[in-house]
Biopython code that builds the backbone (N, CA, C, O; Angstrom):
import numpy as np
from Bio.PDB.StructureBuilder import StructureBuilder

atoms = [
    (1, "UNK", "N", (28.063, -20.683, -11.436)),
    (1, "UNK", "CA", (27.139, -21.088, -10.399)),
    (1, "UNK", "C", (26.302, -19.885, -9.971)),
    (1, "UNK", "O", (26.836, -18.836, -9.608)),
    (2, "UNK", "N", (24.801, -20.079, -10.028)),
    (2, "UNK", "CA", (23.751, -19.022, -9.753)),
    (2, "UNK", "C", (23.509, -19.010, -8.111)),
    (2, "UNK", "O", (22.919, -20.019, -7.724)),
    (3, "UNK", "N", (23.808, -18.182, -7.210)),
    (3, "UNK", "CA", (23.466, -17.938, -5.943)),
    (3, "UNK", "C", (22.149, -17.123, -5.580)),
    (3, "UNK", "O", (21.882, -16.654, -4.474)),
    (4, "UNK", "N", (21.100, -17.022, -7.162)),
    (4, "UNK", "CA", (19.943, -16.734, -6.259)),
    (4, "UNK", "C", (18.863, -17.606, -5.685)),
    (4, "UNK", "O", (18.763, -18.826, -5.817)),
    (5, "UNK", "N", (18.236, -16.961, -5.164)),
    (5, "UNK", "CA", (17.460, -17.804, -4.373)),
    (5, "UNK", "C", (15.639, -17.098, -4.852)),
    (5, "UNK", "O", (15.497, -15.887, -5.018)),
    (6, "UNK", "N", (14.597, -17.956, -4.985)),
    (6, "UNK", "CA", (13.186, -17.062, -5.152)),
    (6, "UNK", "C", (12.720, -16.929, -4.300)),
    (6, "UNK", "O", (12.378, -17.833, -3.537)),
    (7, "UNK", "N", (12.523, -15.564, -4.118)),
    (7, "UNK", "CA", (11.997, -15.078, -2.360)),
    (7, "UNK", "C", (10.379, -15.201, -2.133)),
    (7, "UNK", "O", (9.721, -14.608, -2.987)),
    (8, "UNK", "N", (9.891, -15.647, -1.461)),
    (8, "UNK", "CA", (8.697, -16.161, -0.758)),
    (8, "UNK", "C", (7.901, -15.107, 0.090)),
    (8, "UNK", "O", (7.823, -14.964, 1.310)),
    (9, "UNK", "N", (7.474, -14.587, -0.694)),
    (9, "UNK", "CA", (6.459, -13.673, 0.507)),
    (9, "UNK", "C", (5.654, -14.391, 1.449)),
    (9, "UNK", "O", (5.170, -15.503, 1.236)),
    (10, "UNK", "N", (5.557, -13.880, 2.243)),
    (10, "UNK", "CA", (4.626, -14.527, 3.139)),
    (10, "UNK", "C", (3.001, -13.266, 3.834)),
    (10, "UNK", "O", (1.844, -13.473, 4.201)),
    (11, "UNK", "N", (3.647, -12.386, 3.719)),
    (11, "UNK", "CA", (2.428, -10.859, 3.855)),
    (11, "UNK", "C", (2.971, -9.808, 3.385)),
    (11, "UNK", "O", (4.176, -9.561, 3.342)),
    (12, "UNK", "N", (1.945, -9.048, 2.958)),
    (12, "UNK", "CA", (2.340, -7.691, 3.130)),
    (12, "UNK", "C", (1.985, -6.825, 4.306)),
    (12, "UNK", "O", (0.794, -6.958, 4.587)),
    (13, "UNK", "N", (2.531, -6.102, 4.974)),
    (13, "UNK", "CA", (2.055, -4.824, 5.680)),
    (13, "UNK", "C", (1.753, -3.646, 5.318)),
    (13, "UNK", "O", (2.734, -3.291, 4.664)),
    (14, "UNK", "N", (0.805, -2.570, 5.330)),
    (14, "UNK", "CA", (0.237, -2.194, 4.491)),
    (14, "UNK", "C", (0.005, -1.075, 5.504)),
    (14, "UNK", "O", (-0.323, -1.406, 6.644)),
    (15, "UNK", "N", (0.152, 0.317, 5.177)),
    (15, "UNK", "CA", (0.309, 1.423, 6.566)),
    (15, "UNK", "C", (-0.099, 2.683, 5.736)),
    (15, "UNK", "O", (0.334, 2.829, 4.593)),
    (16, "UNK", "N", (-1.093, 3.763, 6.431)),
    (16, "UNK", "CA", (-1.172, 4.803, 5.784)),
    (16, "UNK", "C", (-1.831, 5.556, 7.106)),
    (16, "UNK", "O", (-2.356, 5.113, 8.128)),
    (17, "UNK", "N", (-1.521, 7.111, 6.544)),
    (17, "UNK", "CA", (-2.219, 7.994, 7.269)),
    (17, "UNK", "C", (-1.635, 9.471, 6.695)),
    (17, "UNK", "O", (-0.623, 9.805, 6.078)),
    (18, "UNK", "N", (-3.367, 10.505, 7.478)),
    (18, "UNK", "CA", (-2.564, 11.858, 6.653)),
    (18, "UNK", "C", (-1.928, 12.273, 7.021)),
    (18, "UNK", "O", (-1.920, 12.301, 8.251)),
    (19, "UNK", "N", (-0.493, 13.175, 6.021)),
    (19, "UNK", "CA", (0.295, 13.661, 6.182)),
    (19, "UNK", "C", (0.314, 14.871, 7.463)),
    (19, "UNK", "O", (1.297, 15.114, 8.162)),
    (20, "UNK", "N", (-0.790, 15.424, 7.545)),
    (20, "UNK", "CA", (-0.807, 16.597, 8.984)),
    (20, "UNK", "C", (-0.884, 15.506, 9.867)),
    (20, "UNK", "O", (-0.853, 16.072, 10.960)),
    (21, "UNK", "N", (-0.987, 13.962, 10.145)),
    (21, "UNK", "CA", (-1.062, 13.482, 11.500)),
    (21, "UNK", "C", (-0.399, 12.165, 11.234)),
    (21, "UNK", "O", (-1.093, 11.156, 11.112)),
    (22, "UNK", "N", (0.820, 12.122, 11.145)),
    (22, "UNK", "CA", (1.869, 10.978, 11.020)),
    (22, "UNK", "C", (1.929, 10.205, 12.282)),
    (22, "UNK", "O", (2.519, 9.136, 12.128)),
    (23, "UNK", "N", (1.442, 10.448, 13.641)),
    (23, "UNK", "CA", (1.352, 9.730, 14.424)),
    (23, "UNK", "C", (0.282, 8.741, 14.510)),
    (23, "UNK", "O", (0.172, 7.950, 15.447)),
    (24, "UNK", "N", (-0.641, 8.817, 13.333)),
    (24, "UNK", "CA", (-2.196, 8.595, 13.915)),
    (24, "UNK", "C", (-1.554, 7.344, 11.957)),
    (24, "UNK", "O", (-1.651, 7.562, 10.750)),
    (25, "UNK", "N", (-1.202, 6.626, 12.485)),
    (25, "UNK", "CA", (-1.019, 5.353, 11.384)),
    (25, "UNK", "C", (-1.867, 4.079, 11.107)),
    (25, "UNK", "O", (-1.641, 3.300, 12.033)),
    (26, "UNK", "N", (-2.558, 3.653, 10.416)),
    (26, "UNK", "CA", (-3.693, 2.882, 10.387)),
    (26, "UNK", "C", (-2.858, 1.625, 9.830)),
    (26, "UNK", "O", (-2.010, 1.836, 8.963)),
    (27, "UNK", "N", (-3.079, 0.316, 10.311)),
    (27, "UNK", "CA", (-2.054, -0.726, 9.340)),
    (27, "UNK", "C", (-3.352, -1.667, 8.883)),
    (27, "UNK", "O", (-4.371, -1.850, 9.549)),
    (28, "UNK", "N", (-2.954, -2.374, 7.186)),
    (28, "UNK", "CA", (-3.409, -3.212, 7.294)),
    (28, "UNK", "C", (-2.812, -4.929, 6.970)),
    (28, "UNK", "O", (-2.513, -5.169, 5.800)),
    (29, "UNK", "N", (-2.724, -5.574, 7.562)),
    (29, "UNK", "CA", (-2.188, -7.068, 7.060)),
    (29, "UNK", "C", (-2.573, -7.580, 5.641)),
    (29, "UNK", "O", (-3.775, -7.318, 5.644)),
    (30, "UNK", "N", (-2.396, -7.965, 4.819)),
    (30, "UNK", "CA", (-2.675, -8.764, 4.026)),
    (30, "UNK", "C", (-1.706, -10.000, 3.415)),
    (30, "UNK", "O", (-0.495, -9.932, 3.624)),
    (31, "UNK", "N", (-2.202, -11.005, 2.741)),
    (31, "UNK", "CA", (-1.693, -12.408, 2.303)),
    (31, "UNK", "C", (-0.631, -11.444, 1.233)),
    (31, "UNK", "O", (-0.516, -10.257, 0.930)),
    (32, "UNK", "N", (0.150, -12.974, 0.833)),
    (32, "UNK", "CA", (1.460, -12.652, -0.151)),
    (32, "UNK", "C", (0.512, -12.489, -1.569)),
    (32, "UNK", "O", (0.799, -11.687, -2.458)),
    (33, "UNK", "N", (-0.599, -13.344, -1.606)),
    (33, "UNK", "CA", (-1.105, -12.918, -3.099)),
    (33, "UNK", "C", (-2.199, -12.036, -4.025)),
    (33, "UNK", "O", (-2.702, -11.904, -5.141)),
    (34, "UNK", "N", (-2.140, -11.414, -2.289)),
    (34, "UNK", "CA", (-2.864, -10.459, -2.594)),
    (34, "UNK", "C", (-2.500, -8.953, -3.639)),
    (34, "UNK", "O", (-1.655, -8.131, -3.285)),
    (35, "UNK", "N", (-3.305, -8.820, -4.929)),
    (35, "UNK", "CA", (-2.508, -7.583, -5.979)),
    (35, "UNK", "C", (-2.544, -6.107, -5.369)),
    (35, "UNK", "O", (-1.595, -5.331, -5.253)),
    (36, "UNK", "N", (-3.766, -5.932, -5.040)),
    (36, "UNK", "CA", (-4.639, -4.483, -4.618)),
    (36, "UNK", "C", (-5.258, -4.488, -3.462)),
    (36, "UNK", "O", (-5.776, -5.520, -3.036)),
    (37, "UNK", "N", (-5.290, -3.402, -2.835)),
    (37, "UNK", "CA", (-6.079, -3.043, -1.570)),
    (37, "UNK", "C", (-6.516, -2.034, -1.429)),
    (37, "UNK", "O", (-5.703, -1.110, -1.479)),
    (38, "UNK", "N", (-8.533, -1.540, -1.094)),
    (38, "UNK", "CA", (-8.691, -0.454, -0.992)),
    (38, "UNK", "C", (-8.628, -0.116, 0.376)),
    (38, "UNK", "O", (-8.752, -0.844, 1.360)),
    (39, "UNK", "N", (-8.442, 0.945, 0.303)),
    (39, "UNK", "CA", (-7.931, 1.481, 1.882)),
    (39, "UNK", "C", (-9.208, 2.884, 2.296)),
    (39, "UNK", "O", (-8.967, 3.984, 1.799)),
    (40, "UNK", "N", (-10.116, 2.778, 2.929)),
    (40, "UNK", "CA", (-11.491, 2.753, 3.423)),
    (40, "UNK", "C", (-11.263, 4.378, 4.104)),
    (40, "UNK", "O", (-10.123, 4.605, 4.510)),
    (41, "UNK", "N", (-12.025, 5.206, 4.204)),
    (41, "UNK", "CA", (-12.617, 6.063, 4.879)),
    (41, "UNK", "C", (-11.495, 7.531, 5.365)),
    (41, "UNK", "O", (-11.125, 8.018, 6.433)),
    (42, "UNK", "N", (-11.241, 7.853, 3.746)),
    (42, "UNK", "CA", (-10.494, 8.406, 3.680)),
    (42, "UNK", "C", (-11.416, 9.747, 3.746)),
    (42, "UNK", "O", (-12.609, 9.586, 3.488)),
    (43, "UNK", "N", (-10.820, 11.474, 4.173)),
    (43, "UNK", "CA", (-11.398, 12.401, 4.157)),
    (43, "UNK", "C", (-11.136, 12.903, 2.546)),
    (43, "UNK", "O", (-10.241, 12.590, 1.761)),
    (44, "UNK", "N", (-11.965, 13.552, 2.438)),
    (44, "UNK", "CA", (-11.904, 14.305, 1.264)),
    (44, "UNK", "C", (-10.693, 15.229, 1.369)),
    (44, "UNK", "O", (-9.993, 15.402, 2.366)),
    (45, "UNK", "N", (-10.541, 15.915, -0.098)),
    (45, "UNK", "CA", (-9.198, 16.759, -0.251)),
    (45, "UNK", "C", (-7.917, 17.091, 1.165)),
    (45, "UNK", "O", (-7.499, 18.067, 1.787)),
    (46, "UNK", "N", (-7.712, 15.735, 1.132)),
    (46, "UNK", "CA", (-6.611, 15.342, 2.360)),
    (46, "UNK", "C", (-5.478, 14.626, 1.768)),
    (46, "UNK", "O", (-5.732, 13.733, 0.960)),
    (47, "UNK", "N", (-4.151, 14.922, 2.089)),
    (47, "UNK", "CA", (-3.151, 14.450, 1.544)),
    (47, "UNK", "C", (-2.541, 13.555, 2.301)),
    (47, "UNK", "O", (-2.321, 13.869, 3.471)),
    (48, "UNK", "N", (-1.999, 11.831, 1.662)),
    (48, "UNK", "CA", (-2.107, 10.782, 2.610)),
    (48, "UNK", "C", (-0.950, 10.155, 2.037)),
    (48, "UNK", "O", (-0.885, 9.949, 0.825)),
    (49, "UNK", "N", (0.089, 9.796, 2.938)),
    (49, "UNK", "CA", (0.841, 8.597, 2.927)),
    (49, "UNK", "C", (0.476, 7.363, 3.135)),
    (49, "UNK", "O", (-0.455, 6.996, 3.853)),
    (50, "UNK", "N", (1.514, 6.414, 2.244)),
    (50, "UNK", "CA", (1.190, 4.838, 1.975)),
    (50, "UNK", "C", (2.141, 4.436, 1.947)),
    (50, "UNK", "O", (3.011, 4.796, 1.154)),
    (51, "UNK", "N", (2.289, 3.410, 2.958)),
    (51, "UNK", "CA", (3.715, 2.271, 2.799)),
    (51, "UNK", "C", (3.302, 0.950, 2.892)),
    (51, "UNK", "O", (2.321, 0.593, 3.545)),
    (52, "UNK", "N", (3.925, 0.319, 2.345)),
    (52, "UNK", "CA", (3.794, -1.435, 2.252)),
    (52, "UNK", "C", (5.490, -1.722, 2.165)),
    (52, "UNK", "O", (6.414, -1.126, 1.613)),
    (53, "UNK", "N", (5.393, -2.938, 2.998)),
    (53, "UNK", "CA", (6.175, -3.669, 3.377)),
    (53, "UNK", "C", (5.838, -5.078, 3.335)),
    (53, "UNK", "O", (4.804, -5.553, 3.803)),
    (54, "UNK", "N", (6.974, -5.874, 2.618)),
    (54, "UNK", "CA", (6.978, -7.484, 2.463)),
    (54, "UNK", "C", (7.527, -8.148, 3.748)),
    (54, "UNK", "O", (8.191, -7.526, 4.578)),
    (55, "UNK", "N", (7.164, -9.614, 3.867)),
    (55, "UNK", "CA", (7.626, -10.127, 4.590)),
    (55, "UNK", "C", (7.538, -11.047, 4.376)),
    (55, "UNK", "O", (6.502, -11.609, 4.021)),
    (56, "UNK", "N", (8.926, -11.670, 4.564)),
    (56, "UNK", "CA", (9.396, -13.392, 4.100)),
    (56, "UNK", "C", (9.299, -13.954, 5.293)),
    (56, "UNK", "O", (8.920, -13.492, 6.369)),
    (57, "UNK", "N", (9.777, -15.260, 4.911)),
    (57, "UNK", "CA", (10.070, -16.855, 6.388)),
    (57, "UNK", "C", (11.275, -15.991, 6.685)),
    (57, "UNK", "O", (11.367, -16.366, 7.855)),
    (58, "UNK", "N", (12.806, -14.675, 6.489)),
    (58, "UNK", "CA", (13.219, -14.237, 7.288)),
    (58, "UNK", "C", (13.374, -13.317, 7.796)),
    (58, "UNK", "O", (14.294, -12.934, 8.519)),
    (59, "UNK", "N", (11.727, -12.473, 7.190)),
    (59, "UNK", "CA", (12.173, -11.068, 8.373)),
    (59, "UNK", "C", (11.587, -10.205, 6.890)),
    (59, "UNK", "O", (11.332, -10.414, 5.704)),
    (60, "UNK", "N", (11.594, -8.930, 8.098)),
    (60, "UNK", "CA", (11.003, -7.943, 6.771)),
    (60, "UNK", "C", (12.016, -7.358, 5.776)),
    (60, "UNK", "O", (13.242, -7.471, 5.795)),
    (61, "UNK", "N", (11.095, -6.596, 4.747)),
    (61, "UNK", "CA", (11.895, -6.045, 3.563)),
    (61, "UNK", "C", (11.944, -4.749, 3.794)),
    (61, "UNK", "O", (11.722, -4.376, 4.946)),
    (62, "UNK", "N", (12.222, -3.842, 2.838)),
    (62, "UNK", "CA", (12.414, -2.533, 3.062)),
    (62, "UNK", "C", (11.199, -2.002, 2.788)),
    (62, "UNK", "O", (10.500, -2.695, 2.050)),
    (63, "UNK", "N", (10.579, -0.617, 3.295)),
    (63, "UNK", "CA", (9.491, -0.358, 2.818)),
    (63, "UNK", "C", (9.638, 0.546, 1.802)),
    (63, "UNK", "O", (10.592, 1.279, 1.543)),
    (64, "UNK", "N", (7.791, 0.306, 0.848)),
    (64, "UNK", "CA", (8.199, 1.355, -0.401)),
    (64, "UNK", "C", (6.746, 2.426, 0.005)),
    (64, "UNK", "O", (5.562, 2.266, 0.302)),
    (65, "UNK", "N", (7.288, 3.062, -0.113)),
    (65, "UNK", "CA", (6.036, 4.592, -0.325)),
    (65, "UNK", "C", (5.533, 5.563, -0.822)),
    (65, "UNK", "O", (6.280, 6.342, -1.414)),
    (66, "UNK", "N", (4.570, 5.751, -0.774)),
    (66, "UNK", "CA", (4.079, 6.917, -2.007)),
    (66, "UNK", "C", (2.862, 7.734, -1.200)),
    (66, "UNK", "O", (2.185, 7.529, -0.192)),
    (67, "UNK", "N", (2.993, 8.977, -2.413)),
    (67, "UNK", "CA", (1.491, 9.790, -1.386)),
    (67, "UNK", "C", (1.052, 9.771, -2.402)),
    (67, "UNK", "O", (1.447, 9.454, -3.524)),
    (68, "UNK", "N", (-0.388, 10.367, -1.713)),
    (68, "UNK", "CA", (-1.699, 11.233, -2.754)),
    (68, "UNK", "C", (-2.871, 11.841, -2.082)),
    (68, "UNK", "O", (-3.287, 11.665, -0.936)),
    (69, "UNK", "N", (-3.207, 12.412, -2.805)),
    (69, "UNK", "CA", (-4.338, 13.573, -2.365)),
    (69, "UNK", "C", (-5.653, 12.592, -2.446)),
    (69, "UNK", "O", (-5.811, 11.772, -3.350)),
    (70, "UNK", "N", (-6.550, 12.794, -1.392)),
    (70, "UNK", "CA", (-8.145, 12.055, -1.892)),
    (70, "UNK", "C", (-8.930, 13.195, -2.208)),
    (70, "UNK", "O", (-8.805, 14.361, -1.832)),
    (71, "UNK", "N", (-9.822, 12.623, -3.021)),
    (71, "UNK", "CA", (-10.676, 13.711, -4.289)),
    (71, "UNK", "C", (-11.147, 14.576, -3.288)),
    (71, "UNK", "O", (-11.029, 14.451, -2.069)),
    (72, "UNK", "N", (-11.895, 15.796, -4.173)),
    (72, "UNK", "CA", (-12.481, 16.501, -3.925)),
    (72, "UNK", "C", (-14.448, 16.279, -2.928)),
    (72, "UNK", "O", (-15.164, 16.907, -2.149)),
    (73, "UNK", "N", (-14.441, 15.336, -3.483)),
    (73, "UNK", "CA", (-15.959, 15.124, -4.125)),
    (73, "UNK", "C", (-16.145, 13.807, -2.097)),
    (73, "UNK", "O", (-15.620, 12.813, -1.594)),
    (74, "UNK", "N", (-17.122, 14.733, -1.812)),
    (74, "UNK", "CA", (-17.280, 14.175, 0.289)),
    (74, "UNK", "C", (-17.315, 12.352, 0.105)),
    (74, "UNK", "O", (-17.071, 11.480, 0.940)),
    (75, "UNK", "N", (-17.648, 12.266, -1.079)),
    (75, "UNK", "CA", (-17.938, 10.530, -1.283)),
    (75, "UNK", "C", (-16.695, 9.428, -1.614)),
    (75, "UNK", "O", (-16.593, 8.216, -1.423)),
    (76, "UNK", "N", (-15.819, 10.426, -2.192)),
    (76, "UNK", "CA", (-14.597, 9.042, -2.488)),
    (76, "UNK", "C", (-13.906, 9.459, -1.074)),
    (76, "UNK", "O", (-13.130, 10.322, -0.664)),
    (77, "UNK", "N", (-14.800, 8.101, -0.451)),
    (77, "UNK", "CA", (-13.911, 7.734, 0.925)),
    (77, "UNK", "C", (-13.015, 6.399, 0.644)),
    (77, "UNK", "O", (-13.311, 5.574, 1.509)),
    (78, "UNK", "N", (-12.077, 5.911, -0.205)),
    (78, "UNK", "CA", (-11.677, 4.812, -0.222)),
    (78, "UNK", "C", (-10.901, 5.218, -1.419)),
    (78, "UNK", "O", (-11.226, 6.093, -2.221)),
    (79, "UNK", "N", (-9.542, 4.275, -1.451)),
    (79, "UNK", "CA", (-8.409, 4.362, -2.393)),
    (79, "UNK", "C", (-8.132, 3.144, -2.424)),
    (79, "UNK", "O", (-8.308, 2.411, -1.450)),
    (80, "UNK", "N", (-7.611, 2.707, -3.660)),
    (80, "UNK", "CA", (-7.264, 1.371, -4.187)),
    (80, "UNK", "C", (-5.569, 1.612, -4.530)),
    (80, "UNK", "O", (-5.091, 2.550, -5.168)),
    (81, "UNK", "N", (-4.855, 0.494, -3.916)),
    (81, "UNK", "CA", (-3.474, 0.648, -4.247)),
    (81, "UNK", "C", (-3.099, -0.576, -4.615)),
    (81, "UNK", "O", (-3.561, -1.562, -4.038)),
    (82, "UNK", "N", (-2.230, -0.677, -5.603)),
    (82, "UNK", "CA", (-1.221, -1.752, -6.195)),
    (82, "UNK", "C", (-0.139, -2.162, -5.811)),
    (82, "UNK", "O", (0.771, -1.355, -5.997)),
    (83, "UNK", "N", (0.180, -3.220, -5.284)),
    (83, "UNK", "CA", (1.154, -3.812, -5.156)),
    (83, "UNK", "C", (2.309, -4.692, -5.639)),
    (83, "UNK", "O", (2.386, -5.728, -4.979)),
    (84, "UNK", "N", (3.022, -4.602, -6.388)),
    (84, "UNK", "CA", (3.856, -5.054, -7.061)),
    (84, "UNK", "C", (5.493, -5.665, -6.585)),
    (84, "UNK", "O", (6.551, -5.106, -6.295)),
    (85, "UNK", "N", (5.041, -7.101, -6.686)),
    (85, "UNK", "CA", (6.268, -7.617, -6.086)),
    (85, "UNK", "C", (7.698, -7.337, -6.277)),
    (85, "UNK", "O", (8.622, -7.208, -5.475)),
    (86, "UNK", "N", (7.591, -7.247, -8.240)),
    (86, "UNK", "CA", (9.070, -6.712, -8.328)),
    (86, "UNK", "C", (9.511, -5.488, -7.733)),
    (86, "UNK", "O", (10.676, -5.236, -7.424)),
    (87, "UNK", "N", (8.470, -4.702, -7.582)),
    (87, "UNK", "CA", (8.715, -2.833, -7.179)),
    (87, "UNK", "C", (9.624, -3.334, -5.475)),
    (87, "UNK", "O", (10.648, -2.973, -4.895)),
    (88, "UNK", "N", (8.707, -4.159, -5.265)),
    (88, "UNK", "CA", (9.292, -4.241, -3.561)),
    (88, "UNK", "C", (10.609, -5.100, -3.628)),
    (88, "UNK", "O", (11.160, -5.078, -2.527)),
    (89, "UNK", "N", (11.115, -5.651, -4.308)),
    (89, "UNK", "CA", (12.077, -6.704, -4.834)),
    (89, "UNK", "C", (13.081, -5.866, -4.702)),
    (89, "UNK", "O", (13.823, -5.829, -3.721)),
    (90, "UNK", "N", (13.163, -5.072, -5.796)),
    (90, "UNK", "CA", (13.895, -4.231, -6.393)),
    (90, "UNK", "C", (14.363, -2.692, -5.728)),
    (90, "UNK", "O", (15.156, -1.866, -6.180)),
    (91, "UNK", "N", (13.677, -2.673, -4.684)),
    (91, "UNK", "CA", (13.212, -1.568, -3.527)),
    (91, "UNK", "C", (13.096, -0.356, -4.177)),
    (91, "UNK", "O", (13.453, 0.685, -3.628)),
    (92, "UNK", "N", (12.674, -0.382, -5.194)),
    (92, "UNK", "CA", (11.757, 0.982, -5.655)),
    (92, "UNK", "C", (11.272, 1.417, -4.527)),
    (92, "UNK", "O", (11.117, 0.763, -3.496)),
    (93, "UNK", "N", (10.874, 3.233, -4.833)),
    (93, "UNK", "CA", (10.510, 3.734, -3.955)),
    (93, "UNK", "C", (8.911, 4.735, -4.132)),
    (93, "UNK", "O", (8.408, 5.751, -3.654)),
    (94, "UNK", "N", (8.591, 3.673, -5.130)),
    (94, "UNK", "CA", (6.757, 3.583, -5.761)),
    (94, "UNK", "C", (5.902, 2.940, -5.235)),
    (94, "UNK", "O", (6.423, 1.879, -4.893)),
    (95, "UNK", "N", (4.647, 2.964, -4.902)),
    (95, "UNK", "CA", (3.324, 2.180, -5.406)),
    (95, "UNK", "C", (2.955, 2.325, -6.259)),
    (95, "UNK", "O", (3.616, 2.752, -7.205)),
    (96, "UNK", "N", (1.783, 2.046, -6.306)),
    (96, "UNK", "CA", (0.719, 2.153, -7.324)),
    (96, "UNK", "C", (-0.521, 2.767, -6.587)),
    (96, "UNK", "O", (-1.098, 2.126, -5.709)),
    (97, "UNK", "N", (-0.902, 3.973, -6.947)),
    (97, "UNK", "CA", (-1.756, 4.066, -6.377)),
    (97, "UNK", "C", (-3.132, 4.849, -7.462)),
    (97, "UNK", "O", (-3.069, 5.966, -7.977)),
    (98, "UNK", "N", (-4.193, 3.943, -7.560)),
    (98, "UNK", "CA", (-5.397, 4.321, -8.571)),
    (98, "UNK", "C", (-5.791, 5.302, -8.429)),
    (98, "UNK", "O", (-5.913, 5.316, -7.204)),
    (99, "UNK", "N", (-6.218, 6.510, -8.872)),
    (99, "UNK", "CA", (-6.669, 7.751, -9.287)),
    (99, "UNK", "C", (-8.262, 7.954, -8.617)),
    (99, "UNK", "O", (-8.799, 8.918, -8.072)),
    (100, "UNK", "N", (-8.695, 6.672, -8.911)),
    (100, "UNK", "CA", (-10.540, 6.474, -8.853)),
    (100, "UNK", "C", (-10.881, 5.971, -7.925)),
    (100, "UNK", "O", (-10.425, 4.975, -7.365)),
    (101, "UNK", "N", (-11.863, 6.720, -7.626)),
    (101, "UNK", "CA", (-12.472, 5.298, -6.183)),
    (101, "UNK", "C", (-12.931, 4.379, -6.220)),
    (101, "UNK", "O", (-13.739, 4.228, -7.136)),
    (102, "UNK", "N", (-12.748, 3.456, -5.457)),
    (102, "UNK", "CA", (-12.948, 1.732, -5.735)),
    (102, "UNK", "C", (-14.455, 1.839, -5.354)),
    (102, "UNK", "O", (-14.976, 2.273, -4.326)),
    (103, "UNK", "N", (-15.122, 1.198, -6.739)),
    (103, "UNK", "CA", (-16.819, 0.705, -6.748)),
    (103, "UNK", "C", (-17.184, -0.346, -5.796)),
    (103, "UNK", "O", (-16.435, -1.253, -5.435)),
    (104, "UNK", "N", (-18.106, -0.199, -5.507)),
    (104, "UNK", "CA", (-18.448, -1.149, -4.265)),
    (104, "UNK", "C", (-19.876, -1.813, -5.125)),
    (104, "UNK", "O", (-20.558, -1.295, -6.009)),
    (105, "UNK", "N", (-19.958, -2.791, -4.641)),
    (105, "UNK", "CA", (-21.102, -3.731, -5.267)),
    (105, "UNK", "C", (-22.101, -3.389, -4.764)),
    (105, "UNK", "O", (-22.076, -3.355, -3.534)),
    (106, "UNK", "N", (-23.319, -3.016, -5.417)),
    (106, "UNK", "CA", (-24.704, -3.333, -4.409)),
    (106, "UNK", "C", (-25.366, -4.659, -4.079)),
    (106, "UNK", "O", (-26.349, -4.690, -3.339)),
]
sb = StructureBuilder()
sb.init_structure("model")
sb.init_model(0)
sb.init_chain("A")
sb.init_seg("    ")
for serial, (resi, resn, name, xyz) in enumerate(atoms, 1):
    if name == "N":
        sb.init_residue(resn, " ", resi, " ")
    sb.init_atom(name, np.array(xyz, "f"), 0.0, 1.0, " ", f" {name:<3s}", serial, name[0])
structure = sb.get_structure()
């Protein structure tokens, strides 16, 4: 007899800020099916924490986190991160976080 159950996201929570100012935490909400999120108006050559956290119909999950540096270059104000259900499942202690700055449409 199998006692699992398929867990149901219902959001993610989505939290970052730079490492010299851990008090100063920016959150953002997003849906369960949502893959990626760019995360907006970042300073240049600044080093930044990222956590996301799931949340089911009972309550939250554990959070997973990762850092990274934003480029050099005054213009990549924005980072794109991945979210991966099994990573949070499994409570890895990864994101995903893209290298490049997210293109914006004209």
């Amino acid at each position: 007899m199998c006692n699992s159950e398929e867990i149901s996201f219902a959001e993610y929570i989505i939290r970052f800020w730079e490492d010299s100012h851990p008090a100063n935490k920016k959150t953002l909400e997003v849906t369960s099916d949502t893959q990626s999120v760019t995360i907006s108006e970042l300073k240049a050559s600044t080093r930044y924490t990222v956590d996301v956290q799931a949340w089911t119909k009972v309550g939250a999950g554990l959070r997973t986190e990762g850092r990274f540096e934003s480029g050099l270059q005054a213009r990549r104000k924005e980072m794109r991160i991945g979210i991966s259900r099994q990573q949070l499942h499994e409570g890895t202690k990864r994101i995903a976080v893209e290298a490049e700055s997210a293109r914006r449409e004209a």
